[in-house]
KETILO-921204 format. One line per 8 residues: for each residue x, y, z of C-alpha. Coordinates in nm, 4 decimals, decimal comma. Example, Ala and Ser with C-alpha at 12.3 -4.5 7.8 and 13.67 -1.06 7.14 Angstrom:
BEGIN
1,2300/-0,4500/0,7800  1,3670/-0,1060/0,7140 $
//
This chain:
BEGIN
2,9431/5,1958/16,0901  3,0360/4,9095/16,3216  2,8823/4,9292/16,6513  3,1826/4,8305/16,8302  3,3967/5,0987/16,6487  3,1503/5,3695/16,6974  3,1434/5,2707/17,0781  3,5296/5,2656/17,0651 $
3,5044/5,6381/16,9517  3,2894/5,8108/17,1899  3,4845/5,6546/17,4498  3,8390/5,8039/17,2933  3,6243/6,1316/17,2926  3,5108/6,1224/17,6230  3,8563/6,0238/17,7334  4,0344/6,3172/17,5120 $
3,7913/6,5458/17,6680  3,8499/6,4484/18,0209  4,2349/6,5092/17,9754  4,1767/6,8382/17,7981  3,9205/6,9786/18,0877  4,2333/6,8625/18,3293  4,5163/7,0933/18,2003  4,5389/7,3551/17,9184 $
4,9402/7,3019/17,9185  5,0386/7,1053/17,5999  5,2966/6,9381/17,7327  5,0552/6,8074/18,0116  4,7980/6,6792/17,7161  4,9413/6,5564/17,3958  5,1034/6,2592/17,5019  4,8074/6,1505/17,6455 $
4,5949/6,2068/17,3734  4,8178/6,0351/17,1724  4,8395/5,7234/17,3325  4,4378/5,7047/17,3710  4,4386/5,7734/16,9603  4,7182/5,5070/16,9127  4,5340/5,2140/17,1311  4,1452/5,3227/17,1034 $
4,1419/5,2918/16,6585  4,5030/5,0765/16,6141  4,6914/5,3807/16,4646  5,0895/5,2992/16,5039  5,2204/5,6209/16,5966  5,0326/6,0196/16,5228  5,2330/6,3309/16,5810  5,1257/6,6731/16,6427 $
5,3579/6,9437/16,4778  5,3397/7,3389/16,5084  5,3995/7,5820/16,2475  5,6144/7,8624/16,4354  5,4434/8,1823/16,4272  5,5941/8,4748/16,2156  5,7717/8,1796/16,0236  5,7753/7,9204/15,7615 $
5,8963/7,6052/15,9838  5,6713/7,3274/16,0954  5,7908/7,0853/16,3583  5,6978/6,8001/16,5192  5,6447/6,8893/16,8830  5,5183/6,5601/17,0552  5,5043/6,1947/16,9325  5,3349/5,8963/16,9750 $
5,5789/5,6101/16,8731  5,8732/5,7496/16,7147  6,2244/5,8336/16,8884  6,3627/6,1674/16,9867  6,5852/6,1602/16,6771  6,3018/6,0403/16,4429  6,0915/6,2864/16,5835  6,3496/6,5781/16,4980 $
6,3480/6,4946/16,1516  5,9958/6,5180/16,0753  6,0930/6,9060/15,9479  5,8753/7,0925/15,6813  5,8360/7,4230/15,5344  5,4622/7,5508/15,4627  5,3511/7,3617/15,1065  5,6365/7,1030/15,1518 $
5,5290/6,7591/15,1713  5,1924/6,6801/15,2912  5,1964/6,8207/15,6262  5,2936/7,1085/15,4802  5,0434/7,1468/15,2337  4,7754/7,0891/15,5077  4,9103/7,3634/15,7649  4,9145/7,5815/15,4301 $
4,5326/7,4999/15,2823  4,3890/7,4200/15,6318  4,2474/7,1332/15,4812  4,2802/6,7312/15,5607  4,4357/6,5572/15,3658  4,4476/6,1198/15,3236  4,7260/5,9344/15,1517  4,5649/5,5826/15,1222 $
4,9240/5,4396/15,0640  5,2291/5,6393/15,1693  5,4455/5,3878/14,9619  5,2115/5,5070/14,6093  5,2220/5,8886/14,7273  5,4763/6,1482/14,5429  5,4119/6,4328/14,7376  5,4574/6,1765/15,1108 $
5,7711/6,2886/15,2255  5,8682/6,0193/15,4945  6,0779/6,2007/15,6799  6,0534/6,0434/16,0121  6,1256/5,7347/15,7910  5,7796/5,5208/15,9264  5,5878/5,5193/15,6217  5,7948/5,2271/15,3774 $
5,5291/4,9841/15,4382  5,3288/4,9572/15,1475  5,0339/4,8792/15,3663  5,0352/5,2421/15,5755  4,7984/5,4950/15,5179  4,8461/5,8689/15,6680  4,6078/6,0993/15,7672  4,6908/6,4438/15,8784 $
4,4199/6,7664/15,9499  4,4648/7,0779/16,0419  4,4652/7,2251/16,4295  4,2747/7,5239/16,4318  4,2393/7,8032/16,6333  3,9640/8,0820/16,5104  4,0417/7,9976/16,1747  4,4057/8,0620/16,2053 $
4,6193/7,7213/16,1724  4,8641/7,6599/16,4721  4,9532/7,3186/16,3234  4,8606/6,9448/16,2571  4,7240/6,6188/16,4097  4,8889/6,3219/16,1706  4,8787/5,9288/16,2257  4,9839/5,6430/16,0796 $
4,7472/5,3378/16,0289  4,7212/5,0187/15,8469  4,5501/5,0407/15,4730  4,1673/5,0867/15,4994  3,9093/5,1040/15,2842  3,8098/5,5130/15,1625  3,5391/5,5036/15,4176  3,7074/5,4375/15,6928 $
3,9986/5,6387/15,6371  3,7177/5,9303/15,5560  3,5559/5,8316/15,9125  3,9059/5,8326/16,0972  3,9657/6,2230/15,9662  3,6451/6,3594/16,0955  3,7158/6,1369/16,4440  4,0701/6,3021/16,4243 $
3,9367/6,6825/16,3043  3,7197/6,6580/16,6436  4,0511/6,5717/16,8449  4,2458/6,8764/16,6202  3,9750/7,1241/16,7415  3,9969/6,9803/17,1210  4,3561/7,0558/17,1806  4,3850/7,3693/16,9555 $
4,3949/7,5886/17,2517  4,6516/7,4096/17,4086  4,8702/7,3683/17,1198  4,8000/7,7542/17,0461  4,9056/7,8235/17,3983  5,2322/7,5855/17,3931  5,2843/7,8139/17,0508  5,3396/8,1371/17,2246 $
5,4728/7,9325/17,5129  5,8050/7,8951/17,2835  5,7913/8,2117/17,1480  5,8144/8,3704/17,4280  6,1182/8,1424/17,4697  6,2494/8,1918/17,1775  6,2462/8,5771/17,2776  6,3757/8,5726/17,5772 $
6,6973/8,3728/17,4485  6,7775/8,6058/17,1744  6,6867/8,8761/17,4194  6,9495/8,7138/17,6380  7,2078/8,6647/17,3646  7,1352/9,0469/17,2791  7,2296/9,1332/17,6188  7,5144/8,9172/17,6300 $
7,6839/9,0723/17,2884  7,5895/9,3775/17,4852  7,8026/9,3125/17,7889  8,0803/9,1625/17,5995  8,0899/9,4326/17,4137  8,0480/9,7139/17,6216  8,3780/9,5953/17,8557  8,5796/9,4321/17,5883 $
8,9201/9,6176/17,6575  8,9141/9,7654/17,3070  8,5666/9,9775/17,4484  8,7380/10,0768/17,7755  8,8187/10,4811/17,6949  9,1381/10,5591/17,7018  9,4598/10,4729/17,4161  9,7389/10,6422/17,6769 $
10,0417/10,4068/17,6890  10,0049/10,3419/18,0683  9,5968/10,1780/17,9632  9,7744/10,0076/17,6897  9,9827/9,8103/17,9020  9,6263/9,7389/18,1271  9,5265/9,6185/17,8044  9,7950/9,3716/17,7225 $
9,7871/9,2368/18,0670  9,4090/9,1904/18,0272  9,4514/8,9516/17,6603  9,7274/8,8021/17,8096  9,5725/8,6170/18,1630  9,1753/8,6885/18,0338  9,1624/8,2981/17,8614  9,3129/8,1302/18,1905 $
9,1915/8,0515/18,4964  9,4389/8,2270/18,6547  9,3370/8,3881/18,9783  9,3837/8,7885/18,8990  9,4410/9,0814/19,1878  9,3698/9,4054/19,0094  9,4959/9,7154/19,2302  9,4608/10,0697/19,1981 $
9,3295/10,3746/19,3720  8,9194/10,4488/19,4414  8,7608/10,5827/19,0855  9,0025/10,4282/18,8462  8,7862/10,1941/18,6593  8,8851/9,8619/18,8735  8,5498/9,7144/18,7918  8,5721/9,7226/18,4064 $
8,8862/9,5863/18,4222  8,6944/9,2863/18,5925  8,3966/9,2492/18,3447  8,6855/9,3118/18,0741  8,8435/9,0235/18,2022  8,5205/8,7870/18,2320  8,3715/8,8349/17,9203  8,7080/8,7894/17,7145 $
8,7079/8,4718/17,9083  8,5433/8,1205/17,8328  8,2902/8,1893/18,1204  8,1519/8,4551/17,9416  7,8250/8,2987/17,8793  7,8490/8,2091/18,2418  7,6920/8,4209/18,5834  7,9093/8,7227/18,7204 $
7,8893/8,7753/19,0307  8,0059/9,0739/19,2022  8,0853/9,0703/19,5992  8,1348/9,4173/19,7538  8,3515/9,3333/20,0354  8,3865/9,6937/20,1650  7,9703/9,7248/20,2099  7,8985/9,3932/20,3887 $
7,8848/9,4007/20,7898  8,1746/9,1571/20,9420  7,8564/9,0015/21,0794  7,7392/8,9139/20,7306  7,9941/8,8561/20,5198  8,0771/8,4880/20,6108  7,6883/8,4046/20,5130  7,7406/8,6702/20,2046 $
8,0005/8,4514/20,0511  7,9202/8,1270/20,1526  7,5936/8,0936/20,2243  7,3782/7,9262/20,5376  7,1327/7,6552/20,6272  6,8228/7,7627/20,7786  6,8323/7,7612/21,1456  7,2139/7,8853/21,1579 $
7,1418/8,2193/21,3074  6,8538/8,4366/21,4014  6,6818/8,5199/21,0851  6,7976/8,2408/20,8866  6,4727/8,0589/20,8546  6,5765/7,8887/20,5146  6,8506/7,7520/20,3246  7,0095/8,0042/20,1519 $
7,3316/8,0125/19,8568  7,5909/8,2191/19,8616  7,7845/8,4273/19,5959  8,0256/8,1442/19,5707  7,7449/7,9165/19,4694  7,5757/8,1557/19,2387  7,9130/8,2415/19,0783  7,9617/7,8768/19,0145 $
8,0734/7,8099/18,6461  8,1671/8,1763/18,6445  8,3416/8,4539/18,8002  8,3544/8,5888/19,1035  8,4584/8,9650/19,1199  8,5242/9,0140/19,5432  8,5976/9,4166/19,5165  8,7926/9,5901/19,7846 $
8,9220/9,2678/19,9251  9,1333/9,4481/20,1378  8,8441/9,5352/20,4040  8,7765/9,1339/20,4446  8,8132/9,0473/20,8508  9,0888/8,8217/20,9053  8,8190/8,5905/21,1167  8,7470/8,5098/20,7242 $
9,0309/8,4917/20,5400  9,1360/8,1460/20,6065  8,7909/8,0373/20,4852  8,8560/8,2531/20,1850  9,2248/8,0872/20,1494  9,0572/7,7276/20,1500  8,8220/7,8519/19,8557  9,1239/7,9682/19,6557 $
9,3060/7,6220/19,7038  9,0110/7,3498/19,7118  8,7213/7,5269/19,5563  8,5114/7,4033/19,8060  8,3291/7,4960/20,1262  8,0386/7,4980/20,4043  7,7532/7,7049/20,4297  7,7169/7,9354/20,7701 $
7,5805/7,6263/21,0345  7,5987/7,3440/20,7606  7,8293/7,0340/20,7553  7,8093/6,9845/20,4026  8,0771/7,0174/20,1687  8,0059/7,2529/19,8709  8,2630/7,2033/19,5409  8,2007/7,5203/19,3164 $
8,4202/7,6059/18,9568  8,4414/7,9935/18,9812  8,7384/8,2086/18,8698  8,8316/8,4470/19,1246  8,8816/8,8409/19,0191  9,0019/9,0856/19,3721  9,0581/9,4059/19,3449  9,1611/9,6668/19,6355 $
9,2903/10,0425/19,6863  9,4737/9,9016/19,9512  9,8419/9,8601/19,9714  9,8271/9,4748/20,0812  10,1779/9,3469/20,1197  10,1866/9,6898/20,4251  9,8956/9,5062/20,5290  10,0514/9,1919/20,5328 $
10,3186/9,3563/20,7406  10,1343/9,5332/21,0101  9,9280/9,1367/21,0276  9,5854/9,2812/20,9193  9,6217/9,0343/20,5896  9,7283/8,7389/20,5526  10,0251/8,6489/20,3525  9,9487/8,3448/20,2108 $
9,6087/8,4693/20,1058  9,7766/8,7562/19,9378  10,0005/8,5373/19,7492  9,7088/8,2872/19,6230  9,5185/8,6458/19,5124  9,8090/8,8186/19,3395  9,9157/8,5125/19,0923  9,8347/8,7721/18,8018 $
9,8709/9,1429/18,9160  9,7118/9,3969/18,7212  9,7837/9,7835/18,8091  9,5316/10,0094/18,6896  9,6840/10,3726/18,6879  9,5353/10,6730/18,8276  9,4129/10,9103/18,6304  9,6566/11,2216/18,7074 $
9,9331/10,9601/18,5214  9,7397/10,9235/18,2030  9,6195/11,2361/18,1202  9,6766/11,1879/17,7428  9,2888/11,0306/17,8678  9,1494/11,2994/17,9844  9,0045/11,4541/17,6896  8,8803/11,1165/17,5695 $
8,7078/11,0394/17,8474  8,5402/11,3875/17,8440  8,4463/11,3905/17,5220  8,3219/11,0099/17,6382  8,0998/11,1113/17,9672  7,9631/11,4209/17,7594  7,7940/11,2231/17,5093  7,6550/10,9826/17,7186 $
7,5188/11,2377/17,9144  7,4114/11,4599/17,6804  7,2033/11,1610/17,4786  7,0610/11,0650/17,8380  6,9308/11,3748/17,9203  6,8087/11,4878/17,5960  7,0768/11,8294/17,6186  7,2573/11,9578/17,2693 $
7,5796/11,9521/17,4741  7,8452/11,8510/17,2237  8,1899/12,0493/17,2727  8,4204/12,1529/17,5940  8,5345/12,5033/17,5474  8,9160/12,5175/17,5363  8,9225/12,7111/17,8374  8,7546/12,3885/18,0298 $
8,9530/12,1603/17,8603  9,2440/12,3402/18,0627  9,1219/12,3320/18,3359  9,0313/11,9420/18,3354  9,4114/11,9235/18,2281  9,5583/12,1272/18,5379  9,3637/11,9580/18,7805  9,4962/11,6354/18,9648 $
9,1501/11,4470/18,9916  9,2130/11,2252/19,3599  8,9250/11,0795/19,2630  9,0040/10,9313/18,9101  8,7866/10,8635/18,6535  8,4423/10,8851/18,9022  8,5224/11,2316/18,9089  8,5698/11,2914/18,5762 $
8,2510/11,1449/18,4806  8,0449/11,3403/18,7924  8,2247/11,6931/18,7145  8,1318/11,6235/18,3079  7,7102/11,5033/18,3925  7,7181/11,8148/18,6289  7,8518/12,0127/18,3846  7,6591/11,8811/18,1018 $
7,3349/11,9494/18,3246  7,4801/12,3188/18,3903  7,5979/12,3927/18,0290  7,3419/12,6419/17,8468  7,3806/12,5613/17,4858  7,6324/12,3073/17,3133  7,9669/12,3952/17,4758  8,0459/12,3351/17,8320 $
8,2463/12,6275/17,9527  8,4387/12,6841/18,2621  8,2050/12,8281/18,4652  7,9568/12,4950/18,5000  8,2700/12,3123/18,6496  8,2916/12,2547/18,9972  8,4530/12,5493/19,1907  8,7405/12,2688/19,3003 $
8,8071/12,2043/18,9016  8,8206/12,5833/18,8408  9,0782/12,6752/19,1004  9,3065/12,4070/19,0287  9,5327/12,6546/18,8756  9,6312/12,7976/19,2082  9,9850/12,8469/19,2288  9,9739/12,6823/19,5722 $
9,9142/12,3601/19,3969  10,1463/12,3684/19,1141  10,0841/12,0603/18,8315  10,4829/11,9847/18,7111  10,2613/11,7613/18,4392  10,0566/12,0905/18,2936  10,1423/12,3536/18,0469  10,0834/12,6896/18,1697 $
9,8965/12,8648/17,8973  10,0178/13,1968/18,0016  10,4005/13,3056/18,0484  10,4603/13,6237/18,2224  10,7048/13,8155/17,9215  10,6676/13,5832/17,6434  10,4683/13,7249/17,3373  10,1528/13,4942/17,2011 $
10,3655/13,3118/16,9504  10,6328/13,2139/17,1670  10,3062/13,0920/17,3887  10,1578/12,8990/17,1289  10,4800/12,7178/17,0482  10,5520/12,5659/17,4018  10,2124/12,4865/17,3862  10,2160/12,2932/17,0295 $
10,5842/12,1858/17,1270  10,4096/11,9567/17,4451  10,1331/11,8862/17,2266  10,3678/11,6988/16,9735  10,5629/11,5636/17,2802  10,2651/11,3696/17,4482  10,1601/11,2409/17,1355  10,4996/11,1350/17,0488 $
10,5039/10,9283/17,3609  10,1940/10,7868/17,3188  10,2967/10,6564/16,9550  10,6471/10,5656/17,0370  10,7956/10,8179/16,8319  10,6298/10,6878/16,5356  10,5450/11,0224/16,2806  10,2432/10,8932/16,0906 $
10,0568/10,7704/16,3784  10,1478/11,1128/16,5307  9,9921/11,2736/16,2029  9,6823/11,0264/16,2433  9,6043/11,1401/16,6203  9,6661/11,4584/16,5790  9,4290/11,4733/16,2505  9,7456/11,6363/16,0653 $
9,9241/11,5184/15,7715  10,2745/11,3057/15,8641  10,4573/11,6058/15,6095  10,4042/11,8807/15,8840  10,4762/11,6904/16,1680  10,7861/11,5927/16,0561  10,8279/11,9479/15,9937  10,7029/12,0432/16,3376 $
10,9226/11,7582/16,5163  11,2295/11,9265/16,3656  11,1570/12,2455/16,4233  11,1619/12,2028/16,7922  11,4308/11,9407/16,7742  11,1955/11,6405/16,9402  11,3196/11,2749/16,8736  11,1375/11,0250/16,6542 $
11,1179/10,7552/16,4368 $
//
């Protein structure tokens, strides 16, 4: 061996080693390294490429003289090519001239010259191969391409750690973004409108409003009492959106101190108030690219509003005690309980803020006016309660089912879903019966608080058949309604065949189609 070259080598060792002992993190190393093997032993470019674990695909994950683009097509699958047949064997392999080779690839498109030899071993970790170290060097005799494969085997086993490590480095990557794509089908799923329970007519006008503004950027106001499902209408609206691969960011206006709020929503610079003792963003600036959901906008101080109203018309902003102005891109979602043009009235809102809010108004309806719901949301809340808790609770007696019919629920769907978990706690067995309901559920039969919507199941003087009929007649009445007097969709909601309602319909002289 030439002096000179075997002086040449144990300095590229001593200089690979020194970067290695400096930093375990690939990304810190391999360029390094392969600049030292490019300039110390004249090779024009080496590559190191990983073989992704569980899989078949090798790729080239740093590179010493090649472009970005070059880089990304140097592409193999284990046996294919000569890379690939070296990740597969584990064992080196030299192609004296690339331009003579069959099984050379040349993917990256470097090796035309007639004159380039490649060389490309194995990277090893406890016997398991992680990758490989290639290069590309002028034409050499077989004993010096033999000596520049052991050089680069020695350099293969020196970063194998950290190319191991940058391995599950990406998997773990690669996990976490299908993890969050998982999570995002979740979320768009679980509040597309379609998933939101309920198929009365009242919801299905909430749901044509929803398809209709959702792919804007229309500025929605969503109204409706405490409990009525204000929020999914919000998420409903975001992920049918274009932002919904982008942040959602809900603001709870009714929960923040006056005190707070301002710094809540905007954010503040360190120094602007006692305890601020760093910069810090607000929901407008985490929302950004997004959507900004400001619930119960109704209980936001005047003191704020204008701030709020310069947000709806510029999109921009200060921080609490900054001078900097902040441009954000958010879509803004309100929603209150409150009846806001009274407020606007008595001057407790203001009325140009109210009319930049309520460009799209969306009414969600209380629960008392859609009780064609009621079972369906039941039947909803009892399974998801019954799977959480690990109960056998499957059915709602008919006797609770009347009950959850009579009563006028003030407090909307929330307490439909708290009386059914209670009572699916409560229930002994698979049906939940009227005595696990709450004591205000039970009496809300009292002829003190009469229900014009209900059916009284008992009629003082009329015999059991002429009971069952006004019961089957309002039966066939709702669901008439909800289908717009259409027969067969009657027949399919009512699990009946369209030949007997028909009969039915006639029989008690009800209109349809």
């Amino acid at each position: 061996m030439d002096p000179s070259r075997h002086t040449q080598e144990l300095k590229l060792l001593h200089s690979i080693s020194t970067i290695v002992d400096q930093s375990i993190d690939m990304r810190s190393v391999v360029h390094p390294i392969l600049e030292a093997l490019a300039e110390c032993l004249n090779f024009r470019l080496a590559t190191i490429t990983l073989l992704r674990k569980g899989g078949d695909d090798i790729l080239i994950e740093a590179a010493h003289g090649l472009t970005r683009a070059q880089a990304e097509m140097g592409r193999y699958k284990l046996g294919e090519g000569v890379t690939g047949k070296v990740v597969l064997s584990g064992e080196p392999m030299i192609i004296p001239r690339t331009s003579e080779s069959p099984i050379f690839l040349n993917r990256t498109q470097q090796g035309r010259d007639p004159d380039t030899a490649f060389i490309c071993v194995p990277v090893k970790e406890k016997q398991e191969v992680v990758g490989a170290l290639s290069v590309y060097r002028p034409f050499a005799d077989d004993e010096q391409l033999k000596e520049d494969a052991t050089i680069l085997g020695i350099v293969a086993s020196m970063v194998a750690r950290a190319v191991l490590l940058r391995r599950d480095v990406l998997e773990q990557q690669e996990h976490l973004k299908e993890e969050n794509r998982q999570l995002r089908a979740e979320l768009t799923r679980r509040y597309h409108p379609d998933n939101i329970v309920g198929n009365s007519r009242e919801m299905q006008g909430v749901y044509d409003q929803i398809f209709q503004v959702a792919k804007s950027q229309a500025t929605v106001l969503i109204n409706g009492e405490t409990g009525t499902g204000k929020e999914l209408v919000a998420h409903a609206l975001h992920y049918a959106s274009t932002r919904a691969s982008e942040p959602f960011v809900r603001v709870h206006c009714a929960a923040l101190p006056e005190s707070l709020i301002e710094s809540e929503l905007f954010g503040h610079v360190k120094g602007a108030f006692t305890g601020a003792v760093s910069d810090r963003k607000g929901r407008f600036e985490l929302a950004d690219g997004g959507t900004i959901f400001l619930d119960e906008i109704g209980e936001i101080p005047l003191s704020i509003q204008a701030k709020l109203l310069r947000v709806l018309q510029e999109r921009e902003f200060e921080r609490v005690g900054g001078i900097k102005t902040i441009k954000v891109n958010v879509r803004i979602i309100a929603a209150t309980h409150r009846d806001l043009p009274a407020m606007v009235e008595k001057g407790l809102f203001r009325e140009d803020l109210y009319y930049r809010l309520s460009v799209f108004p969306i009414f969600v309806p209380p629960l008392v006016k859609r009780k064609a719901d009621i079972i369906l949301l039941a039947d909803h809340f009892m399974a998801k309660y019954a799977q959480e808790n690990g109960k056998k609770v499957n059915r709602l007696s008919n006797e609770a089912l009347d009950l959850l019919m009579r009563h006028r629920w003030p407090g909307n769907v929330r307490e439909l879903e708290n009386c059914v978990e209670r009572a699916v706690l409560l229930a002994d067995g698979e049906v939940i019966r009227p005595e696990v309901l709450p004591s205000s559920i039970q009496l809300s039969d009292d002829p003190e608080k009469p229900d014009a919507g209900a059916v009284p199941l008992l009629v003082e003087g009329a015999s059991l058949g002429e009971m069952v009929e006004r019961y089957e007649k309002a039966i066939l009445t709702e669901s008439l309604k909800l289908t717009h007097g259409n027969i067969a969709a009657a027949a399919r909601q009512l699990l009946s065949t369209p030949r007997i309602v028909s009969y039915k319909v006639k029989q008690y002289g009800l209109a349809a189609s």
